[in-house]
C-alpha positions in Angstrom: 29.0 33.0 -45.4 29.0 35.8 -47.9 31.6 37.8 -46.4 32.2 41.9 -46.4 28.9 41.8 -48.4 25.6 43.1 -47.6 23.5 40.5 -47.3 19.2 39.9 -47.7 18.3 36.7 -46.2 14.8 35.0 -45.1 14.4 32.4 -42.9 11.1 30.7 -42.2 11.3 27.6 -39.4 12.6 27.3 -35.4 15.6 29.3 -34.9 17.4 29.2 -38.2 16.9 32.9 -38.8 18.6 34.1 -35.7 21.6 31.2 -35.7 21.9 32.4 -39.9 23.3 35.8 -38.1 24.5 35.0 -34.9 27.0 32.3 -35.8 28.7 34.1 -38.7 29.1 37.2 -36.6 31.0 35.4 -34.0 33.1 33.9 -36.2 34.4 37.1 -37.7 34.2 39.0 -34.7 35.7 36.1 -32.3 39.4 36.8 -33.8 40.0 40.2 -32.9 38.2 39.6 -29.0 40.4 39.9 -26.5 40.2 39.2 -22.7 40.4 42.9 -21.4 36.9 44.5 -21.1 37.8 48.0 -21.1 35.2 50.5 -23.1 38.1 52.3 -24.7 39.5 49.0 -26.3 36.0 47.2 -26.4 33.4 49.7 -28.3 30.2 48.7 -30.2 31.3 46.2 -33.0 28.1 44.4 -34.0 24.4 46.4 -33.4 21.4 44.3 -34.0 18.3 45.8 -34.2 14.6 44.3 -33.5 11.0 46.2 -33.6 10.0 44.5 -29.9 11.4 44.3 -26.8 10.5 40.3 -26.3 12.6 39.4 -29.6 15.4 41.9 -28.4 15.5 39.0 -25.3 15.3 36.7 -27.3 18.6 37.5 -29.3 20.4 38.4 -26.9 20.2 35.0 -25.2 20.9 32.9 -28.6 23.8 35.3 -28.4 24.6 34.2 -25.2 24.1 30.4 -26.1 26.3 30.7 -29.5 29.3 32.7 -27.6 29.2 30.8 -24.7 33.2 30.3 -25.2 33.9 33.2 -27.1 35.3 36.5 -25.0 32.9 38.4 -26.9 31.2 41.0 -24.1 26.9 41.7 -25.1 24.2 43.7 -23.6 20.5 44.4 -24.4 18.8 47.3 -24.2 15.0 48.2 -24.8 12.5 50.9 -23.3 10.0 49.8 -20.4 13.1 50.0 -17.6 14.9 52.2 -15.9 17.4 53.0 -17.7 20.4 54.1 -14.6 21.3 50.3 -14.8 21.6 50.3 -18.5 24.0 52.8 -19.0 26.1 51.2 -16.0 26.5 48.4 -18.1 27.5 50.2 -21.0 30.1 52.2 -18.8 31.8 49.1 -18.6 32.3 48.0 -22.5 30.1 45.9 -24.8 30.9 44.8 -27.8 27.4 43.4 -29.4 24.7 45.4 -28.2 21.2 44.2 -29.4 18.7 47.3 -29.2 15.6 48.5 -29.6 15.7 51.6 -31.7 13.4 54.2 -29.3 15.8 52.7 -26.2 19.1 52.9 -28.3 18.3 56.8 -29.9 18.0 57.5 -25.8 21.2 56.1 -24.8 22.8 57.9 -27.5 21.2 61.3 -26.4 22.6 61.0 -23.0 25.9 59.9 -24.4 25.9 56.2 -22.9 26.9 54.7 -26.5 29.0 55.4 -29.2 27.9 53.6 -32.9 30.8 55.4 -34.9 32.9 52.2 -34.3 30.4 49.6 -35.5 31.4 47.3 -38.6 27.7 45.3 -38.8 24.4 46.1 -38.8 21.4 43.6 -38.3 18.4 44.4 -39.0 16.2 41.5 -37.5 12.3 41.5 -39.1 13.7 43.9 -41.3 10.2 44.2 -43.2 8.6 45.8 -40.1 11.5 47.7 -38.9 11.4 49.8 -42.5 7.7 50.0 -42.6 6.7 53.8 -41.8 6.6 53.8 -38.1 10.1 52.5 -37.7 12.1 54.3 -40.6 12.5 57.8 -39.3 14.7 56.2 -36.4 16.0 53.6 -38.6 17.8 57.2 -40.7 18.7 59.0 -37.6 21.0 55.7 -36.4 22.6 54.9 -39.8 23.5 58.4 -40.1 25.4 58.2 -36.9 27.4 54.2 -37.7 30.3 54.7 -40.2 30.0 54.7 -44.3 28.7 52.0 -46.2 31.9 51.3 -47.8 33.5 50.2 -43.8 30.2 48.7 -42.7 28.5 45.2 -43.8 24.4 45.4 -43.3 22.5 42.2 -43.5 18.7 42.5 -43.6 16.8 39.3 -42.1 12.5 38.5 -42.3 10.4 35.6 -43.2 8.4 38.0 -45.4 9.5 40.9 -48.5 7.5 42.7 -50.3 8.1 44.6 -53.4 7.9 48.0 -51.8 10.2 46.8 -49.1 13.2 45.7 -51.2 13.0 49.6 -53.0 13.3 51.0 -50.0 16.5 48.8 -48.8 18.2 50.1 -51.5 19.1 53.5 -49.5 20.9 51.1 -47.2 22.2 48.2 -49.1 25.6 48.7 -51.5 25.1 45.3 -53.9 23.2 43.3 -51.7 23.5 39.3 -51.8 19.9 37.6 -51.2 19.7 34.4 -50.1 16.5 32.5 -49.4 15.6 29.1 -47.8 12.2 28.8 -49.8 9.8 30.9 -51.9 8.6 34.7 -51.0 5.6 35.1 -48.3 5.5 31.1 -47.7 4.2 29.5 -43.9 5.6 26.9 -43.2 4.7 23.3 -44.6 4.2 21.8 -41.0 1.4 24.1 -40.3 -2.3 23.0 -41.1 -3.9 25.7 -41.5 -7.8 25.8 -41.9 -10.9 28.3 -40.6 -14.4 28.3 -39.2 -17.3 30.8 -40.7 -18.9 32.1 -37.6 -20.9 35.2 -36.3 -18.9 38.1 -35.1 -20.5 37.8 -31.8 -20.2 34.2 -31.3 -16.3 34.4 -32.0 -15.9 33.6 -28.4 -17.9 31.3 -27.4 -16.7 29.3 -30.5 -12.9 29.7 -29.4 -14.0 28.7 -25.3 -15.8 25.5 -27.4 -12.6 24.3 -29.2 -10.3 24.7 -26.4 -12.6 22.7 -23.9 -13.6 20.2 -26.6 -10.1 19.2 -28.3 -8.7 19.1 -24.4 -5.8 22.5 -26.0 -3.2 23.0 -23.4 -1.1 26.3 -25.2 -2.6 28.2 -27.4 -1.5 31.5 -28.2 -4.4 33.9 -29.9 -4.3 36.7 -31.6 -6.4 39.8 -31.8 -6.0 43.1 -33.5 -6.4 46.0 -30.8 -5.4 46.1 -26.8 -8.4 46.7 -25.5 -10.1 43.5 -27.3 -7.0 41.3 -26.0 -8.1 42.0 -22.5 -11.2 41.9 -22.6 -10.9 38.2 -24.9 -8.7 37.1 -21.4 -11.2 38.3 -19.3 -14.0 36.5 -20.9 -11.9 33.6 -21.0 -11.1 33.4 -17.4 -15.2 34.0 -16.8 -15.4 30.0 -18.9 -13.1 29.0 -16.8 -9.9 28.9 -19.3 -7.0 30.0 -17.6 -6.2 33.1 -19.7 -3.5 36.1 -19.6 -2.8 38.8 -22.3 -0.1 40.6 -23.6 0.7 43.8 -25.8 2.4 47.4 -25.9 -0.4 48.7 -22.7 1.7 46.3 -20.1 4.5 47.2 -18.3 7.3 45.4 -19.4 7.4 42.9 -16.2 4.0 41.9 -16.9 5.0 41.5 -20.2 7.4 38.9 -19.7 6.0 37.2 -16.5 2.9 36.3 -19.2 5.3 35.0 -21.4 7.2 33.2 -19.6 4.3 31.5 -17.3 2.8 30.8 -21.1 6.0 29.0 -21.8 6.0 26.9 -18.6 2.1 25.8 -19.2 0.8 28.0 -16.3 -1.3 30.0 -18.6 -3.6 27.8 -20.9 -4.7 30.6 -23.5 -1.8 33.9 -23.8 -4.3 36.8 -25.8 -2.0 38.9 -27.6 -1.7 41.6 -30.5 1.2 41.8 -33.1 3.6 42.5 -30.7 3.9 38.6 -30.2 4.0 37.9 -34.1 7.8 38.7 -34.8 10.1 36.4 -34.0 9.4 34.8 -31.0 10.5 31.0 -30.5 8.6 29.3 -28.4 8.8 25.7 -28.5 6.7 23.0 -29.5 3.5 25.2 -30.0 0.6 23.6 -30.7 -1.8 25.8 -31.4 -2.3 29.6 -32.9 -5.8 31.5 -33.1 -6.5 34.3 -35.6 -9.2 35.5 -33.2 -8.9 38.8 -35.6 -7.5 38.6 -39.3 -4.7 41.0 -39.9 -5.2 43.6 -42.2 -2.3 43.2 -43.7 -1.4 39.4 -44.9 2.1 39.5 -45.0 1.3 39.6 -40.9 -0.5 36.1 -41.3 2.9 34.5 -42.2 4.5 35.6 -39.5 1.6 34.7 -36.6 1.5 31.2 -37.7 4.5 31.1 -38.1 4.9 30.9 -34.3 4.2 27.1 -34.2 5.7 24.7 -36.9 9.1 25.7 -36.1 12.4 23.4 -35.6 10.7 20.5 -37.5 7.6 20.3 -35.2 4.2 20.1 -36.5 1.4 23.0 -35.3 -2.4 24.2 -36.4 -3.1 27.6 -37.2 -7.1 28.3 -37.4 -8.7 31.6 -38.7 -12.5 32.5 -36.8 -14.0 34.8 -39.7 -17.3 36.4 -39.6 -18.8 38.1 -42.9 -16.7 41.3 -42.4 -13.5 39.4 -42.4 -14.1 37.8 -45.9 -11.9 40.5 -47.9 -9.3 40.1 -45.5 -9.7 36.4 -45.8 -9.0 36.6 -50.2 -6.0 38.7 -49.7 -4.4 36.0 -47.6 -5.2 33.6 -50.0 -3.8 35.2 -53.0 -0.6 36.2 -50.9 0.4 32.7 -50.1 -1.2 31.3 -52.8 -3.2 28.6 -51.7 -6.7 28.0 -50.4 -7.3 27.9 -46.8 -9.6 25.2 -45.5 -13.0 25.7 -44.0 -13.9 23.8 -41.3 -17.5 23.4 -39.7 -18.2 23.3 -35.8 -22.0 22.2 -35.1 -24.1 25.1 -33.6 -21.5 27.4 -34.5 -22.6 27.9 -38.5 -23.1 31.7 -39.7 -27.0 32.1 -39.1 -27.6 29.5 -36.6 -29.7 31.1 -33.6 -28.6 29.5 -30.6 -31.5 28.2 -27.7 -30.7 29.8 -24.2 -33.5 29.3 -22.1 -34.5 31.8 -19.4 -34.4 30.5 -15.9 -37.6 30.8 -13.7 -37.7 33.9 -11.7 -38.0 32.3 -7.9 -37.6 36.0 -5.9 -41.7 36.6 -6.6 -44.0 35.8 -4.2 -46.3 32.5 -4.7 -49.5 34.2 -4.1 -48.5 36.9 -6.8 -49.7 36.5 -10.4 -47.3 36.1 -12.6 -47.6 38.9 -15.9 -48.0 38.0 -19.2 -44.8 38.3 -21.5 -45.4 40.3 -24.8 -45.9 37.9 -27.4 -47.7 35.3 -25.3 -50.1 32.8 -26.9 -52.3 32.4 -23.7 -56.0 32.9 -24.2 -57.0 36.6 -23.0 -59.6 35.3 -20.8 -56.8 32.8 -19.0 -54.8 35.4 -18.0 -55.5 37.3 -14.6 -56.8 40.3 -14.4 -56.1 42.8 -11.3 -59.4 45.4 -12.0 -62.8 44.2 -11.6 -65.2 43.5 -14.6 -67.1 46.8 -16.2 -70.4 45.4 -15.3 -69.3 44.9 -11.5 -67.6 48.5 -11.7 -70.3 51.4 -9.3 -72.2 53.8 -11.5 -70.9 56.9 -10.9 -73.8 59.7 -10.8 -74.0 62.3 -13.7 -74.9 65.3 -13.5 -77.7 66.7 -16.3 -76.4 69.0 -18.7 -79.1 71.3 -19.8 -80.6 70.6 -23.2 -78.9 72.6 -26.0 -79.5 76.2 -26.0 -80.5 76.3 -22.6 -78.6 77.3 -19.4 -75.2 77.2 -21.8 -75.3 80.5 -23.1 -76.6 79.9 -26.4 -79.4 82.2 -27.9 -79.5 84.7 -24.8 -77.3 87.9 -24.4 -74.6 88.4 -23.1 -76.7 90.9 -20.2 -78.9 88.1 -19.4 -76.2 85.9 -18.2 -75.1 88.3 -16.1 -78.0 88.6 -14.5 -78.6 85.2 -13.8 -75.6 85.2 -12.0 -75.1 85.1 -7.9 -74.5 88.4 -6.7 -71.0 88.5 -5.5 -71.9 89.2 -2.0 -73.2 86.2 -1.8 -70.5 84.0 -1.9 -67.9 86.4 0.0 -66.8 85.8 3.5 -68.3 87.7 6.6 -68.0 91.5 6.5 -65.8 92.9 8.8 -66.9 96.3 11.0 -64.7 98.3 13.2 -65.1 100.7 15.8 -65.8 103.5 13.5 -68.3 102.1 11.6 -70.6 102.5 13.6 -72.3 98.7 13.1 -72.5 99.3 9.1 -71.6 96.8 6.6 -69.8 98.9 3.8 -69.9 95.5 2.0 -73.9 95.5 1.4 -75.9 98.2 -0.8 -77.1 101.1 0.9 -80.8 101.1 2.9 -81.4 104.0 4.6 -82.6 103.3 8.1 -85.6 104.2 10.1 -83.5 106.9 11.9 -82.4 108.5 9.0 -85.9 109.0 7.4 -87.3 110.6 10.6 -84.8 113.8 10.0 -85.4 114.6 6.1 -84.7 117.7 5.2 -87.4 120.2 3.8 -88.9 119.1 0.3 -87.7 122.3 -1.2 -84.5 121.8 -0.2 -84.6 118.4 -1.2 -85.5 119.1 -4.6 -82.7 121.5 -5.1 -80.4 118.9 -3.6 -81.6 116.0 -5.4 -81.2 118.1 -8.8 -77.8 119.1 -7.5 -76.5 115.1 -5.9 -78.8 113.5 -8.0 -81.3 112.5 -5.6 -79.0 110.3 -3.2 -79.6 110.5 0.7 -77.5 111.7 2.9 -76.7 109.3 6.4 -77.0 110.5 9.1 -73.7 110.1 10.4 -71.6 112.1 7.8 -74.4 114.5 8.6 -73.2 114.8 12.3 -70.0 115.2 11.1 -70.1 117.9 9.0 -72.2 120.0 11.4 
């Protein structure tokens, strides 16, 4: 053990990586433990931080296993649970507290924890932990543990890039690496190998393997929530038992999958990176890139769930034509070429035969109707109208020749006149009391009556030059006089 140093380490198979950290830190914290729990004597010594709340579990029981007989007092905390009983526990004095960093900032808010006394810092996948989504956290808690100069920090991950060890400098004071094997390297044990297949056929390949090769545990990985339950679902619908797990769950669901996963309940666990980092569990078989990661450092870590602690394991890749780029920058990460593998029926371009089953809810003595595309003679097929030639003539009407009876060549005067009058076609007239039994609706006739009592042909032709020769009846004649 490199001692009062900081210290950059990768680990790559079983549980070396957390038993390269665990034991030393019980050795050196085991001498000054005493027997008295009290939180005044008993503050945080050793903080270990991990990016999920399944690996924070995980720690803290190899902590429990390697301090078994060491009166060293440890707690874990992470978000998804109340937090009342948390804070209980803390009351009462812990000495290695393993944390998620969301969780731990909230203790310290509400004053649960003090970090001021703590003399070594873990950061466990350390890669993802300073990527950009964890490092803002990752400040706000080192500016709250002691200086550099009283405080050892020892960085642990089976994968660092170039960018990564720059930015561990702000944190590191002469750092000490040590490494098991070269940079961004799976594990030997693991065959690792893919199939070329349709993007919508990804599925039904995967339900193919697992049925065909008789897989018990496979763990399978997709890139988004959403498609990790609906992968289960479909799953389930073949008649694979299936479960999935990611950041959507509550965190009893969470570990109920896992942990019926690890028992051999669940056949097929559907998960998204949140399973990649660090978890151990043992003798797996089998891992699925159902999804390539976009970025390949991720790879190494997902595969790296079986192969561990000297077993053997298969890791196989499904990629369709848009997951070729991803595919290359594996390759030239790792630095090897993965091997293709071919399933019959499955190859990119291969239209598979599903034949439509016969429609039984028709009647019998219905005719069936032709499907588009049907090579059945026209005259085969039944017909529901009755020939043309069978059809009733329906009588036309003559139209006049042209220019005759349509208005062409004649004025516009002459049609009118060959029109109905419009009394012909109006309803009955109507006559009231008054009217004496006159149709106001009909031209005027003067009546036999009327004739009888002219007036004097002088004085009819001075009234006729005067009313322009119109009779007067007889009855507006009364009236007047």
């Amino acid at each position: 053990m490199i001692s009062g140093r900081d210290l950059m380490g990768a680990a790559q198979t079983g549980t070396g990586k957390t038993a390269g950290f665990t034991l030393p830190l019980l050795q050196r914290l085991a001498p000054h433990a005493t027997k008295s729990f009290s939180p005044a004597l008993h503050p945080v010594r050793c903080l270990i931080l991990t990016p999920t709340r399944e690996l924070a579990i995980q720690v803290h029981e190899s902590v429990q296993t390697y301090g078994k007989h060491v009166p060293l007092r440890s707690f874990c905390v992470y978000g998804g649970v109340n937090i009342n009983p948390q804070i209980e526990e803390l009351k009462r004095g812990v000495e290695i507290l393993v944390a998620t960093p969301g969780r731990l900032l909230d203790l310290v808010q509400q004053k649960a924890v003090q970090l001021n006394k703590v003399q070594i810092l873990v950061l466990d996948e350390a890669d993802r932990m300073l990527d950009m989504g964890f490092i803002p956290d990752i400040k706000r808690i080192i500016s709250m543990l002691p200086a550099t100069g009283t405080r050892q920090t020892l960085l642990f991950s089976a994968t660092f890039s170039d960018e990564i060890r720059k930015l561990s400098a702000q944190f590191l004071r002469d750092p000490a690496t040590v490494e098991v094997a070269r940079r961004n390297t799976p594990a030997e044990l693991v065959t690792q190998y893919c199939y070329h297949v349709e993007a919508n056929r990804k599925r039904e390949l995967l339900a193919h393997l697992v049925k065909k090769n008789d897989w018990t545990q496979v763990l399978v990985f997709c890139k988004t929530k959403h498609g990790s339950n609906r992968l289960a679902s479909q799953l389930q619908r073949d008649g694979i038992n299936a479960d999935a797990i990611h950041g959507n769950k509550s965190q009893n669901a969470r570990i109920r999958a896992l942990e019926d996963f690890k028992e051999g309940k669940v056949r097929v666990l559907v998960a998204t990176d949140i399973a990649a980092r660090g978890l151990d569990i043992e003798e797996l078989p089998h891992v699925v890139n159902f999804d390539l990661p976009h970025i390949p450092e991720d790879y190494v870590h997902r595969i790296g769930r079986t192969g561990r602690a000297g077993s053997t394991g298969e890791a196989l890749s499904l990629v369709c034509a848009e997951d070729r780029p991803l595919l290359g920058a594996i390759e030239r990460l790792i630095n090897k070429k993965i091997e293709v593998r071919h399933a019959e029926g499955f190859e990119p371009g291969y239209a598979p035969h599903h034949p439509e089953p016969a429609r039984e809810s028709e009647p019998r003595g219905r005719a069936r109707q032709p499907q588009r595309g049907s090579q059945k003679p026209r005259e085969e097929q039944p017909r529901q109208e009755k020939p043309r030639h069978e059809r009733p003539v329906q009588p036309q009407q003559a139209r006049p020749p042209r220019g005759e009876g349509r208005g062409e060549g004649r004025s516009r005067r002459d049609r009118q006149q060959e029109r109905e009058p419009r009394h012909a076609q109006s309803p009955a007239a109507r006559t009231s009391g008054n009217s004496g039994g006159m149709d106001f609706s009909k031209p005027y006739e003067p009546s036999s009556s009327t004739a009888a009592k002219t007036v004097e042909p002088a004085a009819e032709e001075s009234q006729g030059r005067k009313r322009g020769s119109q009779m007067i009846p007889a009855l507006f004649r009364k009236k007047a006089a």
